[in-house]
C-alpha positions, 0 to 999 in steps of 0.5 A: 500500500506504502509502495502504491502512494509512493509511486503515485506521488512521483507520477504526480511530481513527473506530471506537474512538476517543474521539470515535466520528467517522465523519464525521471518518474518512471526511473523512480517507479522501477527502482521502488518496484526493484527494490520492493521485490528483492526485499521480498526474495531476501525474506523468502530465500535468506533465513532471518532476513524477514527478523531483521526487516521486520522484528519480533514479537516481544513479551512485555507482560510475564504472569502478570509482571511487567518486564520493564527492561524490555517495556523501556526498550520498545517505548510501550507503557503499563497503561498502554498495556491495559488500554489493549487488555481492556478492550481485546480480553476486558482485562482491568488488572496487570495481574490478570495477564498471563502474558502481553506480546507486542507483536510485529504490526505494533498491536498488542495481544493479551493472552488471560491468566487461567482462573 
């Protein structure tokens, strides 16, 4: 989706610009489109390619105890926390949570505490 704006923006500068260059757009379009599909080769043929471009999930939360270093580390509060339990699991408590995993698309997941 990021890759579509991007290259209808250099069409728009290529069109309306000041320099009128079709010819820089279009090296613009095949250098994104390029780049985009050798990223998605290195992640499919090179092992742990995708951990590097993408992450890991972190835990946050362990059996109800913040895990405070790694809270710091990714910029996440004990609010922000609560805020994803509250509306994913209805969770008000820190203790409830069983585990907080801050996934690679930056949501959130709560998994209960059994009982």
């Amino acid at each position: 989706m990021i890759l579509l704006l991007i290259i209808s923006e250099a069409t728009q500068q290529a069109l309306l610009g000041n320099d009128f260059s079709v010819t820089g757009a279009m090296l613009t379009i095949i250098t994104l489109v390029t780049a985009d599909i050798l990223f998605g080769l290195m992640k499919k043929y090179i092992s742990g390619a995708e951990a590097v471009m993408d992450g890991t999930p972190v835990i946050l939360v362990e059996n109800g105890i913040p895990l405070m270093d790694k809270l710091q580390k990714v910029d996440v509060s004990c609010d922000d926390i609560l805020v994803a339990a509250r509306q994913s699991q209805g969770i008000t408590e820190l203790g409830k949570i069983k585990y907080a995993i801050l996934e690679r698309s930056g949501h959130i997941s709560i998994i209960p505490a059994e009982g």
